[in-house]
N, C-alpha and C positions, 0 to 999 in steps of 0.2 A: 398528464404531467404538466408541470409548470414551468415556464421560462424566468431566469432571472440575471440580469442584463450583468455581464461583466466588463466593469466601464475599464479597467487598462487594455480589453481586447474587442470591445465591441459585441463578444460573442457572449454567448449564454452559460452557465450554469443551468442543469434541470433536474428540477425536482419527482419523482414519483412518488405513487400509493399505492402500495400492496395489502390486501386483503386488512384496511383501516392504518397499516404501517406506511410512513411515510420517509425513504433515505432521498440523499440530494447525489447527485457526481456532478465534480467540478471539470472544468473546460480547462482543458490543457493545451495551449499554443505552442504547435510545433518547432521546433530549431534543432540547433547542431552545438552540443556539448562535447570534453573529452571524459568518456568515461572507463572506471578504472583509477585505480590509482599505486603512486612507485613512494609510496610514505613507507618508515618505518615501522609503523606499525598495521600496515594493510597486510591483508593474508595473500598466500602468494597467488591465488585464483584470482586478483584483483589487480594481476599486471599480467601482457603489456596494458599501458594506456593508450586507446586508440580513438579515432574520431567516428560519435552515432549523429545521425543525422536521423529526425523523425516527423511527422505529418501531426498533426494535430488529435489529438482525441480526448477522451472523458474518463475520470479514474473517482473512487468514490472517495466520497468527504469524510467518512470515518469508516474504519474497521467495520466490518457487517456484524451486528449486532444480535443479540439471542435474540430479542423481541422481532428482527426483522427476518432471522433465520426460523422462527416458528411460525411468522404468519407465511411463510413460502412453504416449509417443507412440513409443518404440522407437527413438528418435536424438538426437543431443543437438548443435545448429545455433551450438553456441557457441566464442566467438573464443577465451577464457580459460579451459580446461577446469578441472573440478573439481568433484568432488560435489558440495560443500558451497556451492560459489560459486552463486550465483543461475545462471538459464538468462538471456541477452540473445542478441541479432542477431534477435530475436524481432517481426514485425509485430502488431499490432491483429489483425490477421486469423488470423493464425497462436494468438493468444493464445485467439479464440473456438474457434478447432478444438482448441486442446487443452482447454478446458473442454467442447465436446460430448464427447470420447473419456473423459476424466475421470468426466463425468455415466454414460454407459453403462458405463464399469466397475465404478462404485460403485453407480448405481443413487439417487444424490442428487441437487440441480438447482442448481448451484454455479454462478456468473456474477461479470463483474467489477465492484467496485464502483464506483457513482456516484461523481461527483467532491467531492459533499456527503457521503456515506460517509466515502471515503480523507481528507478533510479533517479531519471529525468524530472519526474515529478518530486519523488524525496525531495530535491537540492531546489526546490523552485522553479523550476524549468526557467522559462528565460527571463525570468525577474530573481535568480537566483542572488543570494548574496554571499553563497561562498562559507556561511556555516559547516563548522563541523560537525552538528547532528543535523536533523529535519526542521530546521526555524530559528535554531539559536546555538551558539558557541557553547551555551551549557543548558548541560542533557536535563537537570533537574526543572527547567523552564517547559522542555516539551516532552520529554517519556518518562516511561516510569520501567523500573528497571530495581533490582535487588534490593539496593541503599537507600528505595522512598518509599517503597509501597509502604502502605499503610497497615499498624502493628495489629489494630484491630477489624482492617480490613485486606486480609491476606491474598492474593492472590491477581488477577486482573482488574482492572481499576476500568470505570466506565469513562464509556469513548468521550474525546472535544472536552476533558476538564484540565487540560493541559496546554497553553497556547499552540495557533496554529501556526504551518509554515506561509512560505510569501505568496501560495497559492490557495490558504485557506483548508490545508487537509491537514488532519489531525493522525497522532498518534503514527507518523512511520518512523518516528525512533521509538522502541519500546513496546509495551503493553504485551503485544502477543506476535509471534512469525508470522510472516505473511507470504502464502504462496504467488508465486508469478507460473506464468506458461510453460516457460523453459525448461528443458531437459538442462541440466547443470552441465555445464564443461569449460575447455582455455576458451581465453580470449585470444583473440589473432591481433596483431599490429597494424591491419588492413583499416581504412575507414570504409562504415557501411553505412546502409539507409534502411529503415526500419527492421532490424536484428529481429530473428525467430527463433536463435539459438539451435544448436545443434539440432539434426534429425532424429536422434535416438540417444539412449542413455540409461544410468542405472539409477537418477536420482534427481527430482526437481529443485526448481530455484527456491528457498528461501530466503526473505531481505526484513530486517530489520532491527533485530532484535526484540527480547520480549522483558515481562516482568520479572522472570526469577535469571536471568542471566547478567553480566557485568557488563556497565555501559560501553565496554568497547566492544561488545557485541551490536551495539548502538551504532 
């Protein structure tokens, strides 16, 4: 892999290459955000708002990508082919066996992020500016969602052609769902420090919204 110097942190962004494919994950500097939220139009699993505290870690710079999910797993399970397009048709389940195959070809211990990660990260983490989507006050800047895709290119749209947010990661408003670790359930009032989310449950996290849903899904 390759190191590439993140001057507002001093720390690195790195690069890998898998089997001739090459993704980046960006460095994400830890802090203490309120996550959640008591808007009108949050859904009710999005209160209370309470305070996450988290340690530093690394989240990828786009969407995992078909060309990057066939040079891992040798297939590509997807309804809308295209390198560049994200891999979907994809379970929770499915999503763990390509980060074990991932681990032992790299030889790194790469996992999905928490749902206080993907969130933290969404908003900027601590260079956040407080946008309503992932990078911009309006969605048609960074995702794509119902009302943009393209008439004669139907379906998910390939990753980073959409500005990034204030940490350089593309597409977490829009494009396609994106799973996190977490077993879905409330939130507590309590502040904690690096959330794992429930012990057990009937349903994982999904965060983002995708191409065929309404940008308040966004």
């Amino acid at each position: 892999s390759d190191d590439e110097e993140n001057s507002s942190s001093g720390k690195s962004n790195r690069t890998f290459n898998v089997n001739g494919v090459e993704f980046k994950m960006v460095y994400v500097e830890g802090g203490t955000f309120m996550m959640g939220s008591d808007d009108s139009e949050a859904e009710k699993d999005e209160q209370p708002v309470h305070k996450v505290s988290l340690n530093d870690y690394y989240i990828g710079e786009t969407e995992v990508t078909q060309e990057l999910w066939l040079a891992v797993m040798g297939s590509n399970p997807s309804c809308f082919e295209g390198v560049n397009r994200p891999v979907e048709q994809v379970s929770w389940y499915d999503c763990k066996g390509f980060i074990a195959e991932l681990n032992r070809l790299t030889g790194e211990s790469f996992c999905l992020p928490t749902e206080a990660q993907w969130k933290f990260a969404a908003r900027g983490g601590i260079h956040s500016k407080g946008y309503e989507y992932s990078g911009s006050n309006g969605v048609n800047y960074v995702g794509w969602y119902c009302e943009n895709v393209y008439v004669d290119y139907y379906g998910t749209q390939p990753v980073a052609t959409k500005q990034s947010n204030e940490l350089g990661i593309y597409d977490m408003s829009g494009n396609v769902w994106e799973w996190c670790e977490d077993w879905r359930g409330e939130y507590t009032s309590n502040a904690v420090v690096d959330p794992q989310g429930p012990t057990s449950g009937s349903y994982r996290v999904l965060r983002g919204g995708c191409w065929k849903e309404f940008d308040t899904c966004c």
